[in-house]
N, C-alpha and C positions, 0 to 999 in steps of 0.2 A: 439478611434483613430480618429483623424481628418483627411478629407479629403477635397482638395485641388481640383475645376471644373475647367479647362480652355478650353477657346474655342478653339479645333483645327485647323488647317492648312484648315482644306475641312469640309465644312458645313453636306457632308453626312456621315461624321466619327463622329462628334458632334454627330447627329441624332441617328446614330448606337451604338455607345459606352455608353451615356449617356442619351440617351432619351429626349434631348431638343425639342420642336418644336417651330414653328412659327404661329403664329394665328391671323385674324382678330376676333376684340369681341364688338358685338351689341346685341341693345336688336331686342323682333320679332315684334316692330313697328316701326322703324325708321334702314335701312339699311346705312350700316358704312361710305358706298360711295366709293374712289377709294379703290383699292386692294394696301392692303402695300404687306411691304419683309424685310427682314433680309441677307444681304449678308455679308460674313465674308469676311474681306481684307489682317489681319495676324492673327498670333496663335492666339492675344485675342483680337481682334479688329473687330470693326461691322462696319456696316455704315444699319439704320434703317428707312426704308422709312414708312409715314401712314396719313390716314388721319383720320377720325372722327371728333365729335362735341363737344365734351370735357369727362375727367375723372373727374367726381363729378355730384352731388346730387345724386340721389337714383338709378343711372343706368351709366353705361359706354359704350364708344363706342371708340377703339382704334386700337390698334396694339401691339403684347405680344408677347418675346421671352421670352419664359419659361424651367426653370426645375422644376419638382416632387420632393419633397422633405421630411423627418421627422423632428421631433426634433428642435433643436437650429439650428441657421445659420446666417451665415454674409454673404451678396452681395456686395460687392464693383466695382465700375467703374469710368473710368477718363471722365466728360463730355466736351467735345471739341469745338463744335459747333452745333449748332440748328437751322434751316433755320427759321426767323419769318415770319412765314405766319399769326401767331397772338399772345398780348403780351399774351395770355395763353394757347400758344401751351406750350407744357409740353414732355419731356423724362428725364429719369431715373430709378433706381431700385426700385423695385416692392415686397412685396409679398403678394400676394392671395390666399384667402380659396380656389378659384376654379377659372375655366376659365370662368365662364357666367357676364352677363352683372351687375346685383344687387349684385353680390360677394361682403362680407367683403374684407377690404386691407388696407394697407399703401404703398406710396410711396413717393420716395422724386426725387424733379423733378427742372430741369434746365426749363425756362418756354423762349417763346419769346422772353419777353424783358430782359431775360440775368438776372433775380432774381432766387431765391430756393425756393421753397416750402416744407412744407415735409406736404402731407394731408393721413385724413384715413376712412375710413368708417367703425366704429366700428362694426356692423353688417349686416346683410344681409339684407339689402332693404332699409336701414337707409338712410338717406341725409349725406352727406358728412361736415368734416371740415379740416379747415386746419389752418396753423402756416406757416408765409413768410415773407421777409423781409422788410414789409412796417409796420409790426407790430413793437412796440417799448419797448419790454420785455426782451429785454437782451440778446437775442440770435440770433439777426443778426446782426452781424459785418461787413456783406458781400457787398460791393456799392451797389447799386441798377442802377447804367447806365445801356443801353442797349449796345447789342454787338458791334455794330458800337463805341461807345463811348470809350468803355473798354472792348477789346474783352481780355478773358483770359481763360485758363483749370482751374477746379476745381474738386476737386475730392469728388465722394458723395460714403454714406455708411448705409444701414439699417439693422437692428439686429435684430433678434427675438430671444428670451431668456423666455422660456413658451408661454405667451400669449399676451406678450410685446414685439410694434416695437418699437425702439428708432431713430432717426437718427445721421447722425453726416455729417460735411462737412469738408475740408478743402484744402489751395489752394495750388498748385502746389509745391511752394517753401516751405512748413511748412511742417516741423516732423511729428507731430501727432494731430489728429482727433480731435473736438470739438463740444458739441452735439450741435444739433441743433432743439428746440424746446424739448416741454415735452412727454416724452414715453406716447404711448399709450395702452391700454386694445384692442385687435380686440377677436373677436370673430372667433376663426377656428372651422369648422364644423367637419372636421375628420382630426385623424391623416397626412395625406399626405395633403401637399399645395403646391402651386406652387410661384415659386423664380426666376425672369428672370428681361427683360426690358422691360417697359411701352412706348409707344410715340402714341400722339395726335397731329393733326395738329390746330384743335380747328374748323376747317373749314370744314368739308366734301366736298368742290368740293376743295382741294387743300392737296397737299401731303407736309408736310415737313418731312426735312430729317437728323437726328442726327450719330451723328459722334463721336464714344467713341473708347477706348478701356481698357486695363487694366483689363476686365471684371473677377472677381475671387468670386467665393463660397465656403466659407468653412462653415464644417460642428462644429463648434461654437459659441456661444456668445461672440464677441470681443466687448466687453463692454469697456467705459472709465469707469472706479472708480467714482462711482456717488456722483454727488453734490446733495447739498441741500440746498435752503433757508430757515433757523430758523425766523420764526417771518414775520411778514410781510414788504415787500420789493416791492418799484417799477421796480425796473431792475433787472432780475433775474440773479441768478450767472454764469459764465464757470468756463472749466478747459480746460486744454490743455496741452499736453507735448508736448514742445518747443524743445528740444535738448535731446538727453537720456538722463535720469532721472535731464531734469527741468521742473519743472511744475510751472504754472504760474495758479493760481487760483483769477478769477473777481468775484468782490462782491458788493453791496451797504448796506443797510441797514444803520443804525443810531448809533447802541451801541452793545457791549458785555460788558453787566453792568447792575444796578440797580436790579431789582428782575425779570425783564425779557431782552431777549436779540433780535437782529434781526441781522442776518448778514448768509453769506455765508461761506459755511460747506461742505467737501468733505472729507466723512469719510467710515470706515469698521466698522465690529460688532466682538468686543473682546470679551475673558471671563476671569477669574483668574488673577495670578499675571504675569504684564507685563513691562519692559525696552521699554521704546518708543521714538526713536530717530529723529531727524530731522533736516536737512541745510538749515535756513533760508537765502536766499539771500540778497533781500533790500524787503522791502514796498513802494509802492509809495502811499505817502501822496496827500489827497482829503481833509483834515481837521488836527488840530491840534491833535484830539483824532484819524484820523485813527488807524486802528488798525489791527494786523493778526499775529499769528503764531500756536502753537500747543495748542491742545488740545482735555480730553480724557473727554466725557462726558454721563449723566444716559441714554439720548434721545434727540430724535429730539424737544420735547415740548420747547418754551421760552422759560419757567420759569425753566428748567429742573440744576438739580444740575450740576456744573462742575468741573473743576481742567485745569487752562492752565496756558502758557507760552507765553506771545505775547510780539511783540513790538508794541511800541505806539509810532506816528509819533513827538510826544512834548516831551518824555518825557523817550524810548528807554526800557529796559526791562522789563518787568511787569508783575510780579504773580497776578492771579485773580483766586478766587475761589467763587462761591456758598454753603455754607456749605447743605442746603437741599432748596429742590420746593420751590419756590415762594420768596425765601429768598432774602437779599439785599449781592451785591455782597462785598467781601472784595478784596480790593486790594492793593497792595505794588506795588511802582515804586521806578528799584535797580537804576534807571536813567544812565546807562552809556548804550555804544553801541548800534546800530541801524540798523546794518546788519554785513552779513558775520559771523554768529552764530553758532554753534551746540548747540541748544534745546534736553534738555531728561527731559523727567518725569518717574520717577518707580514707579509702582506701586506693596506695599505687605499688601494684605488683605483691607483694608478698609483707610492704611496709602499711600499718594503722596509725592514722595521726586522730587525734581522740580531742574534741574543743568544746566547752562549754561557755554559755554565757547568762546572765539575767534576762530574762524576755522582755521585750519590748524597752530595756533601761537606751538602748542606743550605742551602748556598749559592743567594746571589739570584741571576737571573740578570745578567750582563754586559751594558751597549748597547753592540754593537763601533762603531756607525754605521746611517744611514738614509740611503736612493737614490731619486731617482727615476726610476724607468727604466717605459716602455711597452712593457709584453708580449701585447699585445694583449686579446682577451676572453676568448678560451681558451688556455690553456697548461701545459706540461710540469712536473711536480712528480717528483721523484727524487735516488737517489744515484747519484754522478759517479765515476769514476775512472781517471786516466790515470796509468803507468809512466813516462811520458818519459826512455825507455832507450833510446837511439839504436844504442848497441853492441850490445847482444843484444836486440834488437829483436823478436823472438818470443816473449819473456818479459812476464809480464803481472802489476802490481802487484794486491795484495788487499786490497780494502777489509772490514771485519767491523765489522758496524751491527745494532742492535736494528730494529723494523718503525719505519715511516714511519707516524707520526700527523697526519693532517689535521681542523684543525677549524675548524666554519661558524659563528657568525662569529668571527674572528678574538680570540686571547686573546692581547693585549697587555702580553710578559713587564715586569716593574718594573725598573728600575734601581736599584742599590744604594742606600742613601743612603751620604755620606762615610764610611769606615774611623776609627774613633776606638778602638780597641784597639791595643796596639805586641804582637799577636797578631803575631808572624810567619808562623804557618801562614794567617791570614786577610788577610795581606797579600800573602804570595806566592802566593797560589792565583788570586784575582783583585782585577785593579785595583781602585781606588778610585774610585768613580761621578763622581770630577772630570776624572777624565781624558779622558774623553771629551763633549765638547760638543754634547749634542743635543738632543732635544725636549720634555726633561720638565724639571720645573719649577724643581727642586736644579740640572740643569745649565745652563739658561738663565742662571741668577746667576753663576753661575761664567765665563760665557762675557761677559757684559755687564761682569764685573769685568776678563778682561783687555781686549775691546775698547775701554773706559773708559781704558787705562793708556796713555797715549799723550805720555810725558813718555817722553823716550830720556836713557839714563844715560850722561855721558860723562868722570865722574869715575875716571877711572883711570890708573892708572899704565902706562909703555905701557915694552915693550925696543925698542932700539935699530938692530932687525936684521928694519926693513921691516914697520913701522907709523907711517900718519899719519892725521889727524884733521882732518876739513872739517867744521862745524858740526856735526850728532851721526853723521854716517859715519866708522866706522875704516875706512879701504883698507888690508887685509893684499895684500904685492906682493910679486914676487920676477922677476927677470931675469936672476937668476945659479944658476951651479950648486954656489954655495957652500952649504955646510952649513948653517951657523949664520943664512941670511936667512930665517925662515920667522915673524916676529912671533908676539907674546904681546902681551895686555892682561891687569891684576889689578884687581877694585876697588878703591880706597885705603878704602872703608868694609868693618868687615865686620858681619853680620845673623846675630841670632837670632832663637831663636821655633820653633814644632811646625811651622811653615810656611812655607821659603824658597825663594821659587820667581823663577828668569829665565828669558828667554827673549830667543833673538836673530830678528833676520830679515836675511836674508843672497840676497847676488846672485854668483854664481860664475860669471868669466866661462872659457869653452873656450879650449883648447889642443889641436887636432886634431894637431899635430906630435908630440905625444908618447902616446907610447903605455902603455898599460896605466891602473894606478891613477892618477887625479889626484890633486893633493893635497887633503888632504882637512880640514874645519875641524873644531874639537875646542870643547865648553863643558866647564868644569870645575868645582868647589868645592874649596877649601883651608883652612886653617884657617888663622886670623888669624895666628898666629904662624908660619908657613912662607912664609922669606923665595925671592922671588921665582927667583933662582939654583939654588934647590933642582926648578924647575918648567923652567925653562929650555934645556931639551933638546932638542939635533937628532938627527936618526932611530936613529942609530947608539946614541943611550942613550937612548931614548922609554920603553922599562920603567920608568927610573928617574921619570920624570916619572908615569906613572899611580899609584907606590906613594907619591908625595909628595901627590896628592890625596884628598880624602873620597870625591868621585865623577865620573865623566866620561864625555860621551857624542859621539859623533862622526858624521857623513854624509860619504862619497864615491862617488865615479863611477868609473865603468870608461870608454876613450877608445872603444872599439868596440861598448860593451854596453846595451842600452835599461833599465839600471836605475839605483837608487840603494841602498844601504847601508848597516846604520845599527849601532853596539854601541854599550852600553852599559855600566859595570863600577865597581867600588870601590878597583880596583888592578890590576895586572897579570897577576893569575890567569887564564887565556883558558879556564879550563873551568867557571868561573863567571859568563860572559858573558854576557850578554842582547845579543839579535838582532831584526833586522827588516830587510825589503826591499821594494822596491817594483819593479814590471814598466815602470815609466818613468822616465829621466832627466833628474831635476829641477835645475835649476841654480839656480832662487830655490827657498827655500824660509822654512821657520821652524822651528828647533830648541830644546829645550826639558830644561831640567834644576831637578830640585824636588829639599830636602830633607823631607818628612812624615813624619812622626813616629818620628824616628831610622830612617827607610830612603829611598834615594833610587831616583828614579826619573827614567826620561826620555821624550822624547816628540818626534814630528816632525809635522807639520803643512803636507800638500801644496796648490797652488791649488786641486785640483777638491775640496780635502776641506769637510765639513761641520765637523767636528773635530778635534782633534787624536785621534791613534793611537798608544798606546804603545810603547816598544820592550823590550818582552821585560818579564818578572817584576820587582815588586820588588825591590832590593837590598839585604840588611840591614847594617847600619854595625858597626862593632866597639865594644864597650861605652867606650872608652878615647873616641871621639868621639860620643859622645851628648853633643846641647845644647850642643857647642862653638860659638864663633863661627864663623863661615867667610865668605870674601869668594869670588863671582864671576869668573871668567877666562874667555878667550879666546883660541886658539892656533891656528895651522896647522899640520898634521903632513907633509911635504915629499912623503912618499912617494920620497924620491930625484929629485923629480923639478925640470927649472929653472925653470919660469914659473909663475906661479899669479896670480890677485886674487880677491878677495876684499872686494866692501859691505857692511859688518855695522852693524845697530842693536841697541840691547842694552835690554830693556824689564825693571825687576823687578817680578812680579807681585805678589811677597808676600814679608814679613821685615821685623825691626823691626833700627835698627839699633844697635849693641852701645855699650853703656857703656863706654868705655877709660882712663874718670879713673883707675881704679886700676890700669891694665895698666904691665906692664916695659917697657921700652928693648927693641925687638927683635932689636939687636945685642947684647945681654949674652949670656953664656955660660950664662948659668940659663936663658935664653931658648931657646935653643937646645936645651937639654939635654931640656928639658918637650914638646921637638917631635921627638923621638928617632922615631918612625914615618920623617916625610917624609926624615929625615937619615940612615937607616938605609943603608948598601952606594953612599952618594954622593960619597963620599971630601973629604968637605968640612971643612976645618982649623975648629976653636971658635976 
């Protein structure tokens, strides 16, 4: 049963009821100087007179309103004012092995000049230390003016939880608590210790005098859910709940990525199979890769295996896993949305199924994919969040998320079924349950329909400028640094239908000599009547080639960088792009572009994947091409640069193909005129 201390009305009802006292405490070579007091003004309000020579190094000399106590326990009090008689005069809560002068203890203290402390003396006759806010570790937020400057109430709180003080502070106006420095180890002599107010004037010929009240002792550890820094980090993490159930979790660190991680973690200790929910609010961005949301992991080690769900400030949803220790991390960016989420991950046995959705849209949830990674039998459940600010590296991004829901046994979110509205809000909010290939029973068909498709398409029309064709391989190639060498292929058929879907699988081979972007390969859609010259473009007019397409999506490499790259788009707008990235550099891969139902979309597909992974939100088409025909292409984009190849197979998933008994001559000037988009600003003679 918890129980609740409050100071009463009459100081000798205190006395009588609960055994408080009041005491001066010096050691027996130096006497404390004036006589303090303890007078009470309401039910929980004091006003604390004292003098001594200060609380710290290996002996104390103060003033102590105390209780006897067992076990766990929270002291809390509002500090008000503190006379300075010096800037380290010091009051606040206290708890001590005993009442003598070399006693172990912790307290956290409102000091003169108007800063916190929280110091402890881990055993008995030890020299003291402490943790304040001049220190620049992460855990004081708090100004440092003196009272005069910034007079304000703050509210202080220490915890003993076994043989652990923690502190926590927080100011008048705020919700909930936020710790303040790192828990200590004290040493208690015997079960009983004592639990009150500390106050030093710092001075022995001079008494100051503190001014609190609020004073409350219960008999538990009111713990905040403990953070932690993974990895090493200059600014250490908080947490805090801001409003019932928002927590706003501060971080720094560099990455959650590569084969080890460093960032801030405020997590519990799960076991079995688990449904693990959570409201991510926003992130605020410190860097392009900030980073934060859930996830369930083996340990606190770096290098330790994981399974999360975060968003990343460039680049919006993102599955990340560690398959085991020390491993390089994998990661799919689903590149849409950036807040206002429900994150879940389930976990059954040793398999992660990973689902997102828009919060409160009513919306089913999203399968992003499913992992199997071994996290052993017990493991870390929490939210994540690294800044990866390397320049101002003392600054720390913020994550704001609803509470963590965990539930036994696991509730196994659904996946959509297929999008059959031309609802644009229900398409661009999330994918279409095809896009992802995973374990239910709509996408199994989906997935056995393309592995099925294994007839490669080699009907096509090819440019003349480094494309050839060996049984169904195009080799896109280039050895010069000429412009114009960078091949195109076009279908000679073109398809319609609510559903036109290709896909290539391609082998890229390195160019370590060159540096920066390689080049990079591009899928497109066109519409039947947009002759091939109109598409044809090397780097220097590459806009002109996007706005001649329906839609196009592209993958490249960086020569120095462990990723890959992925946009997506309907023309040359770049602030209507869809994006995705990945933390490894893939040189085979599989790339994928759908028309469904007048919007397009694209997708890529890594070896270690389960499924494909979309790149970024739907796209919606402009009313002018709905239900046109359109044919299939194939290009490299040079990037500037001289060497490239390129193995491509071209597989069509879906589309029927188009009737052209009744179509014009594609040379005619009617022809032409009817395709006014693609010819638009291309300077091309009718």
């Amino acid at each position: 049963m918890v129980s609740v201390i409050r100071a009463l009305s009459l100081l000798v009802s205190v006395a009588a009821v609960f055994g408080q006292q009041s005491i001066d405490i010096f050691d027996r070579y130096e006497q404390l100087g004036l006589d303090g007091y303890a007078n009470q003004t309401a039910d929980d309000a004091w006003i604390i007179g004292a003098s001594g020579r200060d609380i710290w190094n290996d002996n104390d000399r103060f003033h102590f309103l105390y209780w006897n106590k067992t076990g766990d326990v929270t002291v809390t009090l509002l500090a008000k004012t503190l006379t300075n008689t010096h800037s380290w005069a010091k009051a606040g809560p206290m708890i001590r092995a005993s009442p003598d002068s070399p006693s172990a203890n912790g307290m956290l203290s409102l000091t003169g000049a108007g800063r916190r402390a929280f110091q402890w003396r881990s055993e008995r006759g030890r020299w003291s230390a402490s943790h304040n806010n001049w220190h620049s570790d992460g855990y004081n937020d708090y100004e440092s003016e003196t009272w005069a400057e910034n007079p304000k109430y703050i509210w202080l709180r220490l915890v003993k939880e076994g043989s652990l003080i923690t502190s926590y502070v927080k100011d008048v106006d705020e919700y909930g608590f936020r710790q303040f420095g790192p828990s200590q180890d004290i040493a208690f002599e015997d079960d009983e210790f004592h639990v009150g107010v500390a106050v030093t004037s710092h001075d022995r010929t001079l008494i100051t005098k503190f001014d609190t009240e609020g004073i409350e002792i219960v008999d538990e550890a009111l713990n905040v859910p403990a953070v932690t820094d993974i990895g090493p980090v200059r600014y250490a993490a908080q947490v805090q709940e801001t409003a019932q159930d928002v927590w706003e979790l501060e971080g720094s660190g560099t990455i959650i990525g590569g084969t080890a991680d460093n960032f801030a973690f405020q997590s519990s200790v799960e076991t079995g199979d688990v449904s693990v929910t959570m409201y991510l609010d926003n992130l605020e961005r410190r860097d392009n890769l900030s980073s934060g949301g859930l996830m369930i992991r083996a340990s606190a080690e770096p290098g330790s295996p994981h399974v999360s769900l975060l968003v990343v400030s460039s680049g919006g949803v993102t599955m990340m896993y560690r398959p085991t220790a020390g491993a390089e991390t994998v990661s799919r960016c689903i590149g849409v949305h950036k807040s206002e989420l429900d994150l879940k991950i389930a976990k059954e046995g040793n398999t992660f199924s990973l689902f997102y959705r828009q919060a409160e849209s009513g919306a089913d949830w999203y399968h992003v994919d499913s992992v199997d990674v071994d996290l052993g039998e017990d493991f870390l459940v929490g939210r994540a969040v690294a800044s990866n600010d390397l320049v101002y590296w003392p600054y720390r991004s913020k994550l704001v998320t609803g509470p963590i829901e965990v539930d036994y046994p696991p509730t196994m979110a659904p996946t959509p079924p297929p999008v059959v509205s031309t609802s644009s809000s229900v398409m661009a909010t999330q994918p279409p349950a095809t896009t992802t290939i995973a374990a239910t029973t709509t996408e199994e068909a989906v997935d056995t329909t393309i592995a099925a498709t294994t007839s490669y398409m080699t009907d096509f029309s090819r440019s003349d400028n480094g494309v050839t064709l060996s049984g169904d391989v195009f080799t896109f190639g280039s050895s010069s640094s000429s412009a114009d060498q960078f091949g195109m292929i076009m279908s000679n058929k073109a398809f319609v239908g609510d559903d036109v879907d290709f896909k290539i699988e391609y082998t890229q081979s390195e160019f370590l000599e060159q540096g920066g972007y390689q080049s990079s390969i591009v899928v497109f859609f066109a519409t039947d009547e947009t002759p091939m010259s109109a598409l044809n473009k090397a780097d220097n007019d590459y806009a002109q080639f996007e706005d001649s397409t329906t839609g196009w999506a592209n993958a490249r490499v960086f020569n120095d960088l462990p990723n890959t790259w992925f946009a997506a788009d309907v023309d040359s707008d770049s602030s209507t792009r869809s994006s995705a990235s990945t933390s490894t550099k893939f040189l085979k891969l599989e790339l994928r572009l759908r028309r469904n139902l007048n919007q397009i979309l694209a997708f890529y597909k890594d070896p270690l994947a389960i499924g494909w992974t979309q790149i970024g939100p739907a796209l919606n088409l402009a009313a002018d091409l709905h239900d046109v025909p359109i044919k299939f292409g194939v290009r490299i984009k040079k990037e500037w640069k001289a060497l490239h190849e390129f193995d491509v197979k071209v597989t069509k998933i879906a589309g029927e193909e188009a009737d052209r008994s009744a179509a014009t001559d594609t040379t005619t000037a009617s022809t032409v005129a009817t395709n006014a988009r693609a010819l638009v600003g291309l300077g091309l003679s009718v």
